[in-house]
Steps between C-alpha positions, in 0.01 A plus 500: 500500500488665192711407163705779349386492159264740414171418221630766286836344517393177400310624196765644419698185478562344137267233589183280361130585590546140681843607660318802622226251673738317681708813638147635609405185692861427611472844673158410650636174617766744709272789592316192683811387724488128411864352603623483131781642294537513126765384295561395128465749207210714563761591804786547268297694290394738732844486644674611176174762463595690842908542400406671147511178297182517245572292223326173394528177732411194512094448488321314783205322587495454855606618822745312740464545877604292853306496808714616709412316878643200746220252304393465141133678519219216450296531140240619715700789691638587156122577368405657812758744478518602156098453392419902685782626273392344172111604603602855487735513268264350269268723597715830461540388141 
């Protein structure tokens, strides 16, 4: 799986140094395969970004997600799964 955005395209965004962070491990979290899909405004954003609409939105500060399976992952199965991605992605920045 791999997302369609590209790193040039979301520097290219109108976005905050922070905003940038979050698209950058939001697309690590994906590269990975974990079983979750985005939603809220850093969606919309990128959303409006990819049909030509560039101006000014809304500012935000964190990233909304499900998990998509049959059961709600444990605390435990949550860390598991997402401490590899935040090792390297720390570690690529």
């Amino acid at each position: 799986m791999q997302s369609n955005i590209t790193k040039t395209e979301v520097l290219a965004l109108n976005v905050t140094a922070e905003e940038r962070i979050m698209y950058s491990v939001m697309k690590a979290v994906y590269d990975s395969g974990i079983p979750i899909s985005f939603k809220g405004s850093m969606v919309l954003k990128a959303c409006l970004f990819e049909v030509g609409f560039l101006d000014e939105t809304r500012h935000t500060v964190d990233i909304d997600a499900n998990w998509n399976t049959d059961t709600p992952p444990t605390a435990e199965q949550m860390v598991e799964s997402l401490q590899p991605v935040s090792y390297t992605h720390l570690r690529a920045h």
